[in-house]
N, CA, C and O atoms as CSV, one atom per row, in Angstrom:
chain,resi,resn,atom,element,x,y,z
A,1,UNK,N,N,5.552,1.894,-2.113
A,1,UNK,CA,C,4.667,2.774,-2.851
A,1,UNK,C,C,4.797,2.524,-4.349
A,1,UNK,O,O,3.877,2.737,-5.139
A,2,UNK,N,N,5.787,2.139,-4.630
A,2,UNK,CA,C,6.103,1.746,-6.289
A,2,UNK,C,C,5.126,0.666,-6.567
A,2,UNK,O,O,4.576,0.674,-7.668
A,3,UNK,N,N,4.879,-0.138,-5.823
A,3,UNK,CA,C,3.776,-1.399,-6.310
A,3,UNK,C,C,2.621,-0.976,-6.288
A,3,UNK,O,O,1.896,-1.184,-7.260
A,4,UNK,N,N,2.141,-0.250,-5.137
A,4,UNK,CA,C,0.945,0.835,-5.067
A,4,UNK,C,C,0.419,1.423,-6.575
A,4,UNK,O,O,-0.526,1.061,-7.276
A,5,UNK,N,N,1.617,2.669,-6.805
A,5,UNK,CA,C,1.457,2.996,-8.123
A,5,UNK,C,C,1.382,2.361,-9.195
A,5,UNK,O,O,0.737,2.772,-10.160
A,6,UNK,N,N,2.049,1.240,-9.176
A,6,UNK,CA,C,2.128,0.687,-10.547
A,6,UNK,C,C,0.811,-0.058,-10.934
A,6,UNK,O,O,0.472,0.012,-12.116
A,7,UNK,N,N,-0.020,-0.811,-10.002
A,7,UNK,CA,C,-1.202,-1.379,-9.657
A,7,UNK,C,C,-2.335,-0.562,-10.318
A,7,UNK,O,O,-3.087,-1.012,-11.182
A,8,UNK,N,N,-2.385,1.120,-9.641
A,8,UNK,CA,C,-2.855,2.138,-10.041
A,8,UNK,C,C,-2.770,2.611,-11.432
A,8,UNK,O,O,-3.630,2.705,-12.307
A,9,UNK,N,N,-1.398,2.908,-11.409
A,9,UNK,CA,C,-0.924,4.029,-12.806
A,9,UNK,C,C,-0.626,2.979,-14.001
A,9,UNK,O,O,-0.664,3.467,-15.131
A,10,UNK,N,N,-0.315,1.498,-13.887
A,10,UNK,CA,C,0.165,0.721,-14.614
A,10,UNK,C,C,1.509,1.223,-15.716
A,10,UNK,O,O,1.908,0.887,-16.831
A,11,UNK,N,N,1.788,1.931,-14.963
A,11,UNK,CA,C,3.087,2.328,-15.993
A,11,UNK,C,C,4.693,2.318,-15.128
A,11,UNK,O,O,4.956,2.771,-14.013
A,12,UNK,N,N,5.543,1.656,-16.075
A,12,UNK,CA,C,7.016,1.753,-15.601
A,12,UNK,C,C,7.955,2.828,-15.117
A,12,UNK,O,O,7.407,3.925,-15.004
A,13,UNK,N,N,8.807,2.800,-14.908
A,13,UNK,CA,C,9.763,3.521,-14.055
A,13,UNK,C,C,10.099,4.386,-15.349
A,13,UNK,O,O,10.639,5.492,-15.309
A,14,UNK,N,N,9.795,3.877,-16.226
A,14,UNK,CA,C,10.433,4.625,-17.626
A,14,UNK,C,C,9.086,5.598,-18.318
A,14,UNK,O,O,9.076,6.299,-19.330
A,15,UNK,N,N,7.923,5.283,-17.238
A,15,UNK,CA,C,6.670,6.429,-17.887
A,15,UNK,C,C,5.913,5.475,-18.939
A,15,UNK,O,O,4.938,5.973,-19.503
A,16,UNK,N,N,6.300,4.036,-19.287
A,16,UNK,CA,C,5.502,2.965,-20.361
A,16,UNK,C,C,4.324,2.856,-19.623
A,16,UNK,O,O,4.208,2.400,-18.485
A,17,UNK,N,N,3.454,3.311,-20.360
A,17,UNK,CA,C,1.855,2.572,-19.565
A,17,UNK,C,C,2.008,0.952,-20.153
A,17,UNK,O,O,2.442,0.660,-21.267
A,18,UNK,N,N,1.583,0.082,-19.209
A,18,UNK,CA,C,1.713,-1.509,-19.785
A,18,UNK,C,C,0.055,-1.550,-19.103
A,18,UNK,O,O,-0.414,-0.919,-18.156
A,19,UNK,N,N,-0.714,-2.801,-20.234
A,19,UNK,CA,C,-2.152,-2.712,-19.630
A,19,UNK,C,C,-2.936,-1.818,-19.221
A,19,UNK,O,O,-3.744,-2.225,-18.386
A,20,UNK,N,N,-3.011,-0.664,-19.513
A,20,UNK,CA,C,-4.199,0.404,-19.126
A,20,UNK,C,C,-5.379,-0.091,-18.863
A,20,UNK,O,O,-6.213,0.676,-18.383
A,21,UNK,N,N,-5.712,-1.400,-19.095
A,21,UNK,CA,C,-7.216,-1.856,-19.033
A,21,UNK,C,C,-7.281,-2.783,-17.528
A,21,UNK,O,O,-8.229,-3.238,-16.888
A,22,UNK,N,N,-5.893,-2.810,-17.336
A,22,UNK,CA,C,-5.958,-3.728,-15.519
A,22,UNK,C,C,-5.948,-2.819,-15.042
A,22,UNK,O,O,-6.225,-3.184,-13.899
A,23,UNK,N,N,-5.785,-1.319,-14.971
A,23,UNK,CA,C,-5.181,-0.588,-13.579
A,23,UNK,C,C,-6.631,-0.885,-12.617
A,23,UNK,O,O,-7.673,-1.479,-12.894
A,24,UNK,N,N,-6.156,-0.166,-11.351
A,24,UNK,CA,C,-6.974,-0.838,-10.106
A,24,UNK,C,C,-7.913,0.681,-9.727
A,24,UNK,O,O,-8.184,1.443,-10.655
A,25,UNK,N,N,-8.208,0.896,-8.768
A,25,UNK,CA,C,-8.772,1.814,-8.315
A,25,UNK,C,C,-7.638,1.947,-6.989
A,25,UNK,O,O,-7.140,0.899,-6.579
A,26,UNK,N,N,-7.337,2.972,-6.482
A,26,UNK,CA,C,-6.271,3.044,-5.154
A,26,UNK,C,C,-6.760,2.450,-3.961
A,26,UNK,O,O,-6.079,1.939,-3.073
A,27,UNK,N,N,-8.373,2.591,-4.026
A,27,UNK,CA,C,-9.075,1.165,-2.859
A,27,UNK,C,C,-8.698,-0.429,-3.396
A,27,UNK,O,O,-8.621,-1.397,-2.639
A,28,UNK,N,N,-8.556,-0.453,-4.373
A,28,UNK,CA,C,-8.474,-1.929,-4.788
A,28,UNK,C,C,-6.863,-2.363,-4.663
A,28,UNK,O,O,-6.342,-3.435,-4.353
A,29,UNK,N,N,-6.302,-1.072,-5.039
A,29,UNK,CA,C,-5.139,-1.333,-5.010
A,29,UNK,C,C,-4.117,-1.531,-3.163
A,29,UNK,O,O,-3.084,-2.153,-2.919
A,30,UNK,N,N,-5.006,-0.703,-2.250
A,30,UNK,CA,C,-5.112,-0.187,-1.169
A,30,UNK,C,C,-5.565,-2.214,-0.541
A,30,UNK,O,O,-4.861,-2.816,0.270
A,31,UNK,N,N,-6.209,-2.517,-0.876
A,31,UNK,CA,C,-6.844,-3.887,-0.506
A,31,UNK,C,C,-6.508,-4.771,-0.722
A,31,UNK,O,O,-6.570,-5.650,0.138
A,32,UNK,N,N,-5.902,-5.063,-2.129
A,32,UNK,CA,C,-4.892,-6.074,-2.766
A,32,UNK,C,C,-3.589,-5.969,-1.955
A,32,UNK,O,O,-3.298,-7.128,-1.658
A,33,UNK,N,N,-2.658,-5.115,-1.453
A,33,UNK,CA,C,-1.363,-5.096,-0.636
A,33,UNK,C,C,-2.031,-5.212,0.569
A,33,UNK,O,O,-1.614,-4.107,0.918
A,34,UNK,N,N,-2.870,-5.653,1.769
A,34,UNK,CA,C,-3.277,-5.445,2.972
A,34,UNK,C,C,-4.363,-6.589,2.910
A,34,UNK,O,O,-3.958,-7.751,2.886
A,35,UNK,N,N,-5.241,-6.422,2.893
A,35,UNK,CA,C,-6.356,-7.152,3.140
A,35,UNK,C,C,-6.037,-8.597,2.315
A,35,UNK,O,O,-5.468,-9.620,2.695
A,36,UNK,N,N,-6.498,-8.324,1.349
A,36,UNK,CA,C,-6.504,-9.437,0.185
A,36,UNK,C,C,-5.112,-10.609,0.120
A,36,UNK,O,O,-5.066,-11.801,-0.185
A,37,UNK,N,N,-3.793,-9.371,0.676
A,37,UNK,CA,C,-2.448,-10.218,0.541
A,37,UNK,C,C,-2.396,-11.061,1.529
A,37,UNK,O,O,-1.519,-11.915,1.402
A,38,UNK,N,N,-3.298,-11.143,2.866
A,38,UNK,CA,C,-3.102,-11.378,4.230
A,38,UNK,C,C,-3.943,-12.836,3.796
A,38,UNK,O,O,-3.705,-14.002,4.112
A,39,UNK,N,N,-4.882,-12.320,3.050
A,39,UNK,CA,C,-6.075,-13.830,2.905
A,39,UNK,C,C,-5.325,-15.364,1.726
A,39,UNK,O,O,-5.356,-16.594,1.764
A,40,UNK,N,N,-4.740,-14.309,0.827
A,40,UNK,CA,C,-3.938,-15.020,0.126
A,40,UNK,C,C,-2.962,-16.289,1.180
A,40,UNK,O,O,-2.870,-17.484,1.460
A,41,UNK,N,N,-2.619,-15.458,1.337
A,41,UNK,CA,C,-0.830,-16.324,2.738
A,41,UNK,C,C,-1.866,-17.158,3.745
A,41,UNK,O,O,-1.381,-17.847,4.643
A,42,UNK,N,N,-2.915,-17.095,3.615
A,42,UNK,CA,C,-3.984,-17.649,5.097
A,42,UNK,C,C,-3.557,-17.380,6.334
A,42,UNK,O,O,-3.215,-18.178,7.206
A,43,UNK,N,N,-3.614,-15.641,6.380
A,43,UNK,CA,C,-3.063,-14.648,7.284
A,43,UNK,C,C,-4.184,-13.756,7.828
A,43,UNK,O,O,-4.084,-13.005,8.798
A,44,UNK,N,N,-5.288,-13.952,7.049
A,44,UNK,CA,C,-6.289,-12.925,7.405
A,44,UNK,C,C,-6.728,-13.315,8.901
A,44,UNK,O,O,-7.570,-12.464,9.191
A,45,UNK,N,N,-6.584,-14.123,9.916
A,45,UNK,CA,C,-7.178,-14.136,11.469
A,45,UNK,C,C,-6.025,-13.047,11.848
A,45,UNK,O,O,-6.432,-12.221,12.665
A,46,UNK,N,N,-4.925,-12.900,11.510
A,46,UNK,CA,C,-4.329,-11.976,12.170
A,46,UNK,C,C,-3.331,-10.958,11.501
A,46,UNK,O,O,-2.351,-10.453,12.049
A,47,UNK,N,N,-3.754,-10.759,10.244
A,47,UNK,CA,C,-2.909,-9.339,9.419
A,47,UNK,C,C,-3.982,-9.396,8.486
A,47,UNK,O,O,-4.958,-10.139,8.384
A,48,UNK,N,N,-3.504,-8.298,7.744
A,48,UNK,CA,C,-4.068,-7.352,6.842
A,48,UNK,C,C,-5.533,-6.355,7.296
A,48,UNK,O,O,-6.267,-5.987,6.379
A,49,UNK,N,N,-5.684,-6.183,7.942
A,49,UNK,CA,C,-6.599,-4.975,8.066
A,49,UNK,C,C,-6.273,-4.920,9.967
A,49,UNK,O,O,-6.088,-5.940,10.631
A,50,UNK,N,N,-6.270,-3.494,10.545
A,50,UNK,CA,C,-6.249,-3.109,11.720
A,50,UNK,C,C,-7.456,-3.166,12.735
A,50,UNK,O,O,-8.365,-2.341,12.822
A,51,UNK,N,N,-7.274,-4.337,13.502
A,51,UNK,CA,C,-8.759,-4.953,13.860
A,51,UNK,C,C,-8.366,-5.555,15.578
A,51,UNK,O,O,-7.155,-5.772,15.588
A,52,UNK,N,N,-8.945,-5.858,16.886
A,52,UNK,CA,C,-8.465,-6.118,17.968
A,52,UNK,C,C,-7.975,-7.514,17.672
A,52,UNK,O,O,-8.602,-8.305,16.967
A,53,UNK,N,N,-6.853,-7.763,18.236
A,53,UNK,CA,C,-6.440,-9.418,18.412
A,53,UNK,C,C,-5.333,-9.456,17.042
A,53,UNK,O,O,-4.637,-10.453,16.848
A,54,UNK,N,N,-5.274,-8.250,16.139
A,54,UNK,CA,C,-4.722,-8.456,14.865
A,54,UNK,C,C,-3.227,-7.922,14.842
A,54,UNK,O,O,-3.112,-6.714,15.052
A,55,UNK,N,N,-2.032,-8.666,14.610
A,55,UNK,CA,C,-1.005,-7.665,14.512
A,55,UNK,C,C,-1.171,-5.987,13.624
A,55,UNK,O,O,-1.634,-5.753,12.507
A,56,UNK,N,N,-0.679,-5.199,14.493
A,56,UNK,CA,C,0.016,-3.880,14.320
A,56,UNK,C,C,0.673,-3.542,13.371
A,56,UNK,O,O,1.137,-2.405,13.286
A,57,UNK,N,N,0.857,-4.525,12.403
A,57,UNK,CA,C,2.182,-3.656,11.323
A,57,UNK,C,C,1.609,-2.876,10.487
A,57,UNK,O,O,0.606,-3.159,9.833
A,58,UNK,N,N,2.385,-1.558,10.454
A,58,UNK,CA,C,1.517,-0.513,9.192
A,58,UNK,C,C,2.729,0.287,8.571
A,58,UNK,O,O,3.819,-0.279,8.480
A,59,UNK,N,N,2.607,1.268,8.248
A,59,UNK,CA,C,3.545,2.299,7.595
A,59,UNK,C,C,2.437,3.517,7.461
A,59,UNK,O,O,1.216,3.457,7.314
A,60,UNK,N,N,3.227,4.517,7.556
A,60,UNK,CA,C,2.774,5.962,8.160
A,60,UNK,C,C,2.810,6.690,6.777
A,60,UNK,O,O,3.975,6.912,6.446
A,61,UNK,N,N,2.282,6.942,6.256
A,61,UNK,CA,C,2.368,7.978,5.062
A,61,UNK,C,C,2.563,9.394,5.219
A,61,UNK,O,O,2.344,9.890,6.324
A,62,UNK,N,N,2.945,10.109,4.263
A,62,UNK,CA,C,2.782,11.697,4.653
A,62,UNK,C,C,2.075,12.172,3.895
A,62,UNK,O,O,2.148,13.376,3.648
A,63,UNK,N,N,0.891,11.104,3.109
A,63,UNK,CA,C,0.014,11.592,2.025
A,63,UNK,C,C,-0.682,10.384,2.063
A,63,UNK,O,O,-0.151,9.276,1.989
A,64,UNK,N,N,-2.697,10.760,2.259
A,64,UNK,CA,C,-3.251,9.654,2.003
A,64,UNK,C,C,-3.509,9.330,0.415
A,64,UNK,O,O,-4.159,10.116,-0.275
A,65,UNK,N,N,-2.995,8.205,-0.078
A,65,UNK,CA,C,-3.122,7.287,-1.587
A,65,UNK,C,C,-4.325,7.557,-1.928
A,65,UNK,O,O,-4.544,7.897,-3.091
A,66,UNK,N,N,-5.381,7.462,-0.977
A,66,UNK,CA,C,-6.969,7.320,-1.382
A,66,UNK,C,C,-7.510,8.530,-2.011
A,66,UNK,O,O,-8.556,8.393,-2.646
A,67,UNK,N,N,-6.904,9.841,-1.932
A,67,UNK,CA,C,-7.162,11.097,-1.795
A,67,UNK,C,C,-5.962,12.341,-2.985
A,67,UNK,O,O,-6.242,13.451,-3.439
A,68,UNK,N,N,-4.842,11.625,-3.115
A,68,UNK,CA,C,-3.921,12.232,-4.022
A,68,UNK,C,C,-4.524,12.136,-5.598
A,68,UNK,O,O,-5.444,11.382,-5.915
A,69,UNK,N,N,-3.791,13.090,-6.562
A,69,UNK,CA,C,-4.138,12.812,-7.674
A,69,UNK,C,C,-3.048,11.447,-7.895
A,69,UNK,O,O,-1.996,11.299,-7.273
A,70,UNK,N,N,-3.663,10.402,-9.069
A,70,UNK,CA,C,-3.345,8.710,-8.983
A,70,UNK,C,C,-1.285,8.928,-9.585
A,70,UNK,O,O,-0.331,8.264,-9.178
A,71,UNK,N,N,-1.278,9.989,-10.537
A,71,UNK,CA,C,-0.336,10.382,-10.813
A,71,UNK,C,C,1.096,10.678,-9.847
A,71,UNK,O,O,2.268,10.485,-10.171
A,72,UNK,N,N,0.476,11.278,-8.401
A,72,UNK,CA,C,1.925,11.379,-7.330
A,72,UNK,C,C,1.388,10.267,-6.560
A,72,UNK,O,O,1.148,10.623,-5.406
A,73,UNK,N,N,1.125,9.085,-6.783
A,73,UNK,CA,C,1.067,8.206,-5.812
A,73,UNK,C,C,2.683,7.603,-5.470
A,73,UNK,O,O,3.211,7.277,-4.407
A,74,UNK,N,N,3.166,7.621,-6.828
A,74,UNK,CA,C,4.851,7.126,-6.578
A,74,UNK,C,C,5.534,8.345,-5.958
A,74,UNK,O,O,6.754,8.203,-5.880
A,75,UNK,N,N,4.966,9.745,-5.402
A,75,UNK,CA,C,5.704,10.593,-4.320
A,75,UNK,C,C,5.411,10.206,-3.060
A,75,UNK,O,O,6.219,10.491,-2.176
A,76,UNK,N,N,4.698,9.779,-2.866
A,76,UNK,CA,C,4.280,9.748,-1.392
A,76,UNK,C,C,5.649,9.375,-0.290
A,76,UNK,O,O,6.505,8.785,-0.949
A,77,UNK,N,N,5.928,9.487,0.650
A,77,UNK,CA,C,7.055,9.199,1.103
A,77,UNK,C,C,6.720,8.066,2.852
A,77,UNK,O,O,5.881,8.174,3.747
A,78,UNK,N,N,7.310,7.562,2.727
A,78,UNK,CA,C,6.968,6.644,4.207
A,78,UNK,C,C,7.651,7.316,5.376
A,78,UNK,O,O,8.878,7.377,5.446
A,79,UNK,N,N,6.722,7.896,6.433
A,79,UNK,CA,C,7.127,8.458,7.194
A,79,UNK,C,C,7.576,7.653,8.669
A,79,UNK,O,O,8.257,8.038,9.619
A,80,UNK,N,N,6.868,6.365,8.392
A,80,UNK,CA,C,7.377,5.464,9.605
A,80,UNK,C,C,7.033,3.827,9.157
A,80,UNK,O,O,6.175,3.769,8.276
A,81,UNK,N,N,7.478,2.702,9.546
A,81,UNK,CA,C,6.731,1.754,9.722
A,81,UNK,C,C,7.093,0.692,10.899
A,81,UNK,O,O,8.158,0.469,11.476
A,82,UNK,N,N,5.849,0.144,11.026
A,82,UNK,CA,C,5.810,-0.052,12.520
A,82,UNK,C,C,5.309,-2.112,12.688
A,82,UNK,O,O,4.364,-2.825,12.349
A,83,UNK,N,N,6.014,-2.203,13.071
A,83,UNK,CA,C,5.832,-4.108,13.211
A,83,UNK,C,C,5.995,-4.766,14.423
A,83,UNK,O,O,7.057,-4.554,15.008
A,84,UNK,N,N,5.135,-5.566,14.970
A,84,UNK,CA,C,4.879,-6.062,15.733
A,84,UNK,C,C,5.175,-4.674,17.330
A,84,UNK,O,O,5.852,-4.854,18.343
A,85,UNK,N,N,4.461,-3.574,16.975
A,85,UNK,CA,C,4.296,-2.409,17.948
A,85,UNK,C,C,5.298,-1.786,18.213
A,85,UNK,O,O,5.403,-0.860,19.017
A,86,UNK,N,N,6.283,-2.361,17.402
A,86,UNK,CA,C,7.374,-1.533,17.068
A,86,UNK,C,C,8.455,-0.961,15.863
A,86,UNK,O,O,8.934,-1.552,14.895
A,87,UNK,N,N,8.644,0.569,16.390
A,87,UNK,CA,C,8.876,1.431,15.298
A,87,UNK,C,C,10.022,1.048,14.821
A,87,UNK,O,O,10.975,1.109,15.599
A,88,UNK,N,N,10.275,0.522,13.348
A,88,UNK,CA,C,11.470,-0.016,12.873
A,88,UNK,C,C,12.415,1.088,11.788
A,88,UNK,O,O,13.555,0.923,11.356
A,89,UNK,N,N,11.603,2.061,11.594
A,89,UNK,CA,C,12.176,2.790,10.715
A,89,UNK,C,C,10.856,4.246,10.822
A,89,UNK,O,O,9.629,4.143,10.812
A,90,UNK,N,N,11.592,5.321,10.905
A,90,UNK,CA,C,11.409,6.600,11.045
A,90,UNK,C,C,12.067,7.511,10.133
A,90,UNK,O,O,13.263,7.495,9.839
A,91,UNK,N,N,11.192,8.292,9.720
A,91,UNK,CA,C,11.872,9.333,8.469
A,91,UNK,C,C,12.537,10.553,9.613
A,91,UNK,O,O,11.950,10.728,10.681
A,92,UNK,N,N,13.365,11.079,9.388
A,92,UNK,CA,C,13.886,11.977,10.093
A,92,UNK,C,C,13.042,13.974,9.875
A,92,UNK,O,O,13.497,14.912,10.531
């Protein structure tokens, strides 16, 4: 979620906005880690977007990114994530 935000909010762990004029939109930013990263690696026949024939790996949020104010995107917390159909890590 830290790359998420930072993509978004363009600012450091220390609150520095760096580049205000790149930040992304949370779809773009949402597309660039998933979609876009999958096409990059020449991965897109079988990752980055949830499609039949496509690996399963995701992570479970407890807050949708698309929908928060852009500001708690670095709260969001990972409630599961899940690879190759199986659950590798679970929040308690």
């Amino acid at each position: 979620m830290r790359i998420f935000d930072s993509a978004v909010n363009r600012t450091t762990r220390t609150g520095r906005v760096l580049g205000p004029q790149h930040r992304l939109t949370p779809m773009q930013a949402l597309k660039a880690m998933t979609i876009d990263a999958a096409y990059q690696h020449f991965e897109e026949a079988s990752k980055g977007s949830l499609e039949v024939n496509k690996l399963a790996d995701l992570v479970i949020l407890d807050k949708n990114p698309l929908k928060v104010e852009p500001a708690t995107i670095k709260d969001i917390q990972v409630m599961e994530t899940i690879k190759a159909g199986k659950s590798l890590y679970k929040r308690d």
